[in-house]
N, C-alpha and C positions, 0 to 999 in steps of 0.2 A: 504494500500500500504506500501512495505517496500524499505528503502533505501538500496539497494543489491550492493556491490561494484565492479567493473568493471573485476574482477578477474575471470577467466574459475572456473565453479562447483561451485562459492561460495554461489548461492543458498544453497544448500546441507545443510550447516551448519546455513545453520538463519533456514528450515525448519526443524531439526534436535531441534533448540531450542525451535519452537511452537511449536511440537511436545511432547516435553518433557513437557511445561507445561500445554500442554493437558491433560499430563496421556494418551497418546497415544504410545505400546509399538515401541519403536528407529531401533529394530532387520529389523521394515518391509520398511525401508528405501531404502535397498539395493535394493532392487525391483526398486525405481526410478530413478537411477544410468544408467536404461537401456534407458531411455526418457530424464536424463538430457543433455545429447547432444543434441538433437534436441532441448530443449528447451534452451539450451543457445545461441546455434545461433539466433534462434526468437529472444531472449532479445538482444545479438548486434545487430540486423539490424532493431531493434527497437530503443534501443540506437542511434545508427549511423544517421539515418533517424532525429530524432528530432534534432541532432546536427546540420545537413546538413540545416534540414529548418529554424532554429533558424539564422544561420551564410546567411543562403539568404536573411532573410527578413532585418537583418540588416543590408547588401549592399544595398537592397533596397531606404533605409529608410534614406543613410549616404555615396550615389554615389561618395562625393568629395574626402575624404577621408582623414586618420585622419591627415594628414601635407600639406592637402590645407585648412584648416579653411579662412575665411575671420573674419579679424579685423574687429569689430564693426568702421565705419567713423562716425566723426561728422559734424553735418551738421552747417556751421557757415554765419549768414544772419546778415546783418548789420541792425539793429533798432532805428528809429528816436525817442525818446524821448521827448517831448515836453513838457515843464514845464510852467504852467502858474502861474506868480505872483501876489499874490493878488494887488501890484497897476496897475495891469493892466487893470483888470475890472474896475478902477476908474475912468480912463483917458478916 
C-alpha cells in the first residue's frame, strides 16, 4: 500500500516512480490517464467513507461531548478509628 496524497491525479506520479524502478518503459503511462478519472473518484469515496465511519464511531463511543466531561467527585465517608492502648488490656 502507498501513502497517495489527497490531490486529483497524484497517483500518476508515485506510479510513474515504481515504474521507473521497474525498468518499466514511463512512455506507456499515458494510456492510464484515460482510467485515472474513474479511479480517483473510487479513491475519494473511498477516502470519504472511512473518514465518515471513523468520525461515527467516535460519536458513538464519546455521546457527551468534549465540554461536558464530568469531574472525577470524591467520595468522602467519615471513619471511626479506634485505638487501643496497651493499658487497657490490663485493666
Amino acid at each position: 500500500s502507498l501513502a497517495l496524497p489527497s490531490v486529483p491525479s497524484s497517483s500518476i506520479v508515485t506510479l510513474i516512480m515504481v515504474l521507473s524502478s521497474m525498468n518499466v518503459p514511463v512512455h506507456a503511462v499515458s494510456l492510464l490517464f484515460a482510467v485515472e478519472w474513474f479511479l480517483d473518484r473510487i479513491r475519494t469515496t473511498s477516502n470519504v467513507l472511512s473518514h465518515t465511519h471513523c468520525a461515527a464511531i467516535t460519536h458513538h463511543f464519546n455521546r457527551q461531548g468534549p465540554g461536558k466531561t464530568e469531574e472525577p467527585v470524591m467520595i468522602e465517608e467519615e471513619v471511626e478509628l479506634i485505638v487501643h492502648s496497651p493499658d487497657a488490656y490490663n485493666s
